[in-house]
N, C-alpha and C positions, 0 to 999 in steps of 0.2 A: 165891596171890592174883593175881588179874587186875585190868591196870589198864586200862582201857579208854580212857583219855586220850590213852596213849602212841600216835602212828602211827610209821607206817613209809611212809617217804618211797624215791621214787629218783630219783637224778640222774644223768645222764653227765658224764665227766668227759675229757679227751684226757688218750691214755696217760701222757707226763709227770708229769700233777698224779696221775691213778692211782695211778702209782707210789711217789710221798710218800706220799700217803694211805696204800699198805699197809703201806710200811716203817714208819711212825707217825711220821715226822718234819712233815710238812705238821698244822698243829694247828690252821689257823684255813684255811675253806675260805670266797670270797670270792662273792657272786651279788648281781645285781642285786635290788633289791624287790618284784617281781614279782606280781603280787596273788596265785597259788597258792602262794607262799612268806610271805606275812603272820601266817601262823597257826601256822608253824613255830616250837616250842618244847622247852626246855631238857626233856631225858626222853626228845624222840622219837630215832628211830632214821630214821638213813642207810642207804640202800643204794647205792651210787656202783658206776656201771656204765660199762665202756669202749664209747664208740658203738657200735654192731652188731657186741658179741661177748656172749657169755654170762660171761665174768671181771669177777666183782664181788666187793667186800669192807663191809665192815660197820662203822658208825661210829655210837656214842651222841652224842645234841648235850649239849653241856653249858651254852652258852648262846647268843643270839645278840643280835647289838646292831646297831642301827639307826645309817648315819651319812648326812652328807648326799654324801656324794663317795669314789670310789675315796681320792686324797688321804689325808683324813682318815680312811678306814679304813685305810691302810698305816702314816700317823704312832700313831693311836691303835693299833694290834694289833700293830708293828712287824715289819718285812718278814721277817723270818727264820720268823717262825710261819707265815707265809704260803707262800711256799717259799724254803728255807733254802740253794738256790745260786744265786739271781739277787737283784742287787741293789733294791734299792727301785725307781730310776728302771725297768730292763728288768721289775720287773714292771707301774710303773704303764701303759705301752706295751704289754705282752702281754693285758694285763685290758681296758683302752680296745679294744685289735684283736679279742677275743672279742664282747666287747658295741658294736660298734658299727650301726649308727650312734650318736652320741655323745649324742641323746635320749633314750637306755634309763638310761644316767645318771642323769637327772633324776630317775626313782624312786625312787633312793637308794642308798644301797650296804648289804648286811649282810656284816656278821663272823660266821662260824658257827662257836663254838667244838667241836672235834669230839675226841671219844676212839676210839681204832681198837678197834672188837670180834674178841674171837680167834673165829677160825673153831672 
């Protein structure tokens, strides 16, 4: 059976968070609201890619949830799902430094709950 619903998406990731990602400990992957990320849903398929290399891993979303702030996406998903060796504050400081200017914020923030696919 083919579902035609499901896409496959890809995003880059810096090696750090990569690396969660394939070990499966990184469970909730963090992006701004972005209008080509609206439509991202629970079924599709990740493909997280390291900026200009060909190593990438594979991840099913299993849901994602809208918030209005980094913030409250750390308190609500709690930071450990996020990435599970830096504390809550150094990640809200590493997430703000990716997306900044501090206007991209405004968008919102998603939680992407993600399960790692075995190769």
């Amino acid at each position: 059976m083919n579902d035609t619903t499901a896409r496959v998406r890809e995003l880059n990731l810096y090696r750090q968070y990569f690396d969660l990602v394939a070990a499966g400990t990184k469970t909730i992957e963090v992006r701004v609201k972005y209008p080509h990320l609206a439509d991202l849903a629970a079924g599709d398929t990740i493909r997280f890619r390291i900026k200009g290399s060909d190593e990438t891993c594979g991840a099913r979303v299993i849901r994602v949830t809208e918030y209005a702030d980094f913030e409250a996406l750390l308190d609500g998903e709690g930071a450990a799902n996020i990435n599970p060796i830096a504390t809550r504050d150094e990640q809200l400081a590493n997430i703000r430094a990716i997306y900044h200017p501090p206007q991209k914020e405004a968008f919102g923030a998603l939680a992407i709950e993600i399960a790692l696919l075995q190769p």
